[in-house]
GUKOL-21309 format. One line per 2 residues: number of its first residue (from 1); for each residue y, z, x of N, C-alpha, C. Coordinates in steps of 0.1 Angstrom, whole numbers. Example, Ala and Ser with C-alpha at 12.3 -4.5 7.8 and 13.67 -1.06 7.14 Angstrom:
residues 2
1) -57/78/132/-45/78/123/-33/78/132; -22/71/128/-11/71/137/0/79/129
This chain:
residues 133
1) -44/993/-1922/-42/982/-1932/-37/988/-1945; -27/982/-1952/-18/988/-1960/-23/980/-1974
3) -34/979/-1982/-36/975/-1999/-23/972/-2001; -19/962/-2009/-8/958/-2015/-12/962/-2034
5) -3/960/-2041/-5/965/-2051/-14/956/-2059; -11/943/-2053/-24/931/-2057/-34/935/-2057
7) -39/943/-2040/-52/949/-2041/-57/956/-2047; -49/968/-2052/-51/982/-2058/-53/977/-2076
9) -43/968/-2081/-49/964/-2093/-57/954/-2093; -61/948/-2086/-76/934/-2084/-84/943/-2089
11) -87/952/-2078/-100/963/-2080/-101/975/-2091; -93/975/-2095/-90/982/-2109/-95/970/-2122
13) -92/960/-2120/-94/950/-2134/-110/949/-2133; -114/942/-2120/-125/943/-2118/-136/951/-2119
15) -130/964/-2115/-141/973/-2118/-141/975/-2138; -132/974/-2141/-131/978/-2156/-141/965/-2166
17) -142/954/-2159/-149/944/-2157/-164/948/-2158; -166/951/-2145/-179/957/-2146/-186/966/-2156
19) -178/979/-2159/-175/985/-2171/-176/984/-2178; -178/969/-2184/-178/966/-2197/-191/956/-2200
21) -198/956/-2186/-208/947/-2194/-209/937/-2182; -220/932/-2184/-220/914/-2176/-218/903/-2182
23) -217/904/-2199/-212/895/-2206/-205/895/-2217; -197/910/-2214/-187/912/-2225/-174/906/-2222
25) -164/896/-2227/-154/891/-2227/-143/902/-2235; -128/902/-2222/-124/909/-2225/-109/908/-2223
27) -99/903/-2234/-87/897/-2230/-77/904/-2221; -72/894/-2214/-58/905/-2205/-48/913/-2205
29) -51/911/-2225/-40/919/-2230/-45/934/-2232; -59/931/-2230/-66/945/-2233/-68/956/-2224
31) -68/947/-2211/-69/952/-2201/-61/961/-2196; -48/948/-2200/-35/954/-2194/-30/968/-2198
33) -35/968/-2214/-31/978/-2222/-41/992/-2211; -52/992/-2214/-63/1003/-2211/-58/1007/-2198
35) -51/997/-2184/-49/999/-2173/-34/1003/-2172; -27/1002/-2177/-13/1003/-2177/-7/993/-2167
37) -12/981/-2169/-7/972/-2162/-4/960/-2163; 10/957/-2163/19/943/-2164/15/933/-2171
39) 7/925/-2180/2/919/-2186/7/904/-2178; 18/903/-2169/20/890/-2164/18/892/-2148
41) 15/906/-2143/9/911/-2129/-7/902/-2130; -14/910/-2139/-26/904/-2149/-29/888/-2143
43) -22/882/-2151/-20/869/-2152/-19/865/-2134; -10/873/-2126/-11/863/-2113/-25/864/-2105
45) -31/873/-2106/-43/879/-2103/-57/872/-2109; -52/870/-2119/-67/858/-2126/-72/847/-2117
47) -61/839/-2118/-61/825/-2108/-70/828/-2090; -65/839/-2081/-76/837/-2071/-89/846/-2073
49) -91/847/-2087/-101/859/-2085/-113/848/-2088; -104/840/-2096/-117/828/-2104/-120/814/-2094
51) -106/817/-2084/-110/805/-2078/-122/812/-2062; -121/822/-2065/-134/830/-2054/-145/831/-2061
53) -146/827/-2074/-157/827/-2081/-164/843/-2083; -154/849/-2085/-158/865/-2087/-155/865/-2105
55) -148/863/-2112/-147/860/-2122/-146/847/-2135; -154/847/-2145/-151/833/-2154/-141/838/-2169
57) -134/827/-2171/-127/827/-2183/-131/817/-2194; -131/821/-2207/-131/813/-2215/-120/817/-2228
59) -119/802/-2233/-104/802/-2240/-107/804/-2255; -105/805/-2266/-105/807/-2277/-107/821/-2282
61) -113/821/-2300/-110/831/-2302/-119/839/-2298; -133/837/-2291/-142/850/-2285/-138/847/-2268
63) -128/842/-2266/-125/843/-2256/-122/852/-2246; -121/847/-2231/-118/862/-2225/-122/861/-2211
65) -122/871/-2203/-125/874/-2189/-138/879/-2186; -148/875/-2178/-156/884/-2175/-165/884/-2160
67) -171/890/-2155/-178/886/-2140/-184/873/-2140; -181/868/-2132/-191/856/-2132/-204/857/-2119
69) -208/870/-2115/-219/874/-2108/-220/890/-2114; -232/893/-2110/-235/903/-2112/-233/918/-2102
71) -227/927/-2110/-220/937/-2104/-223/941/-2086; -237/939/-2086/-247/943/-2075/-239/930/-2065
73) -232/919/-2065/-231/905/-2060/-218/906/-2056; -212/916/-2060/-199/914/-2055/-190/929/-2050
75) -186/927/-2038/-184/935/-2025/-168/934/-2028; -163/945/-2027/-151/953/-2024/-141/943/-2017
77) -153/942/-2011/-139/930/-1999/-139/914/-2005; -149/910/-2011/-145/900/-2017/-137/896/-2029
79) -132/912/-2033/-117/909/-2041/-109/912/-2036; -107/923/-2027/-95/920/-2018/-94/910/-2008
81) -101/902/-2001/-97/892/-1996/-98/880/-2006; -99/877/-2018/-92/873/-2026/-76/870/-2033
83) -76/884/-2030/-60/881/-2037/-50/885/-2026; -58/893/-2011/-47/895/-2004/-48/884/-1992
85) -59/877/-1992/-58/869/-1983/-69/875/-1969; -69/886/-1965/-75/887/-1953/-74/905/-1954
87) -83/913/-1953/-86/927/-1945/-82/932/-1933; -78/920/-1923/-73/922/-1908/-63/933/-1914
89) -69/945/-1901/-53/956/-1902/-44/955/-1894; -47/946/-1884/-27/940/-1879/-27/924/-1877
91) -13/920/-1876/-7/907/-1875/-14/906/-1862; -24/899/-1855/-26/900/-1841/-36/885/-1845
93) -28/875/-1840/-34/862/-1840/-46/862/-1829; -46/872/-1819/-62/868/-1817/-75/869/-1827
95) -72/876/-1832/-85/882/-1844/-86/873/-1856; -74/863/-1851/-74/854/-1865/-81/844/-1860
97) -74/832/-1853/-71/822/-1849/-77/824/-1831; -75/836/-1819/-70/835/-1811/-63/832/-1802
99) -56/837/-1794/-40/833/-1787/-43/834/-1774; -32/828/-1763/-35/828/-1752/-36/838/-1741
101) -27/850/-1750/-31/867/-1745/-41/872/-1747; -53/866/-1762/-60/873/-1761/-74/878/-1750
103) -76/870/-1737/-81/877/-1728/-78/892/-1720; -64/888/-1718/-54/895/-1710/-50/911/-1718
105) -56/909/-1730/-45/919/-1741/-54/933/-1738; -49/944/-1737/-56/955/-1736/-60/962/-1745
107) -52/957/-1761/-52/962/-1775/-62/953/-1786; -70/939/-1775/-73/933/-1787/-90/938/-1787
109) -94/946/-1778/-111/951/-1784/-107/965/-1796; -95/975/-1795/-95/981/-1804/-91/977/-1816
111) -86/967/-1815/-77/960/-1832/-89/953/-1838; -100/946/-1828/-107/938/-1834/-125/948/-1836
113) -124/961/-1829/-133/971/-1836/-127/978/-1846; -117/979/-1850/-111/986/-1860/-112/978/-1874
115) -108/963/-1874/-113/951/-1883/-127/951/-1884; -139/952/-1876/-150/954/-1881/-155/964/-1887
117) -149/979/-1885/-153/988/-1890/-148/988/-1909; -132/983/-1909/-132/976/-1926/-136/967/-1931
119) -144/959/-1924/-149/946/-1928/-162/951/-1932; -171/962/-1923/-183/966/-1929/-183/972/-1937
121) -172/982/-1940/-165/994/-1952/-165/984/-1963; -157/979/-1964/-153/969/-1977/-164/960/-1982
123) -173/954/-1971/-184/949/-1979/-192/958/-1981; -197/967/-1976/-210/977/-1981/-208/986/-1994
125) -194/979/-2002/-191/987/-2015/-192/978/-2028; -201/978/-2030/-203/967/-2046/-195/966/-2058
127) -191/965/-2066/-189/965/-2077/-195/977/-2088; -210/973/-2087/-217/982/-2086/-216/998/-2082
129) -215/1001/-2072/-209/1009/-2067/-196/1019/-2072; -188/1007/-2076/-177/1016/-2081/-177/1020/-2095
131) -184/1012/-2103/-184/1015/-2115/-194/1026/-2121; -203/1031/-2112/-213/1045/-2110/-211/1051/-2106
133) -197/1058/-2100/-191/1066/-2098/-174/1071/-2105
């Protein structure tokens, strides 16, 4: 499975998130600044992080970003499958949906033990987790 750069900075903001508190608000511009990162990258990345309910925003001037659960509550994988959509490490519509090969397929018990073994990886790493190391 190949992290997209969505991934790689989701979990970078977030951890920095964590970082800062469970109710410290912290603008994008600040973020962007401390992470070296795009300030309008930033911005695309807000929208599914909040609609997974991993993060809240508020507008004015103490405004800002911050967890909206607590660090311990939120799993590795629930911000990359957030913003990338799915953990699966191949295009293989049995593991999604299933297809009419997948009985027949000789490759779909390894593709689909290889998906559980990142699916348990990625959730068994908290937030928590990353920001204590």
């Amino acid at each position: 499975m190949l992290i997209s750069t969505k991934g790689r900075y989701a979990m970078r903001f977030m951890i920095d998130l964590a970082l800062r508190g469970p109710e410290e608000k912290v603008s994008l511009r600040e973020i962007a600044e401390f992470e070296g990162i795009s300030l309008k990258y930033l911005e695309q990345l807000v929208r599914p992080l909040t609609q997974a309910g991993l993060i809240k925003g508020m507008r004015g001037k103490n405004g800002g970003y911050c967890l909206a659960k607590p660090t311990s509550e939120i799993k590795a994988g629930d911000v990359l499958r957030a913003v990338e959509g799915t953990t699966i490490p191949v295009a293989c519509s049995a593991l999604e949906t299933g297809c009419e090969r997948g009985f027949e397929c000789n490759a779909v018990r390894f593709w689909a033990g290889l998906d559980k073994v990142i699916e348990d990886y990625v959730d068994g790493v908290t937030l928590a987790d990353l920001a204590h190391h």
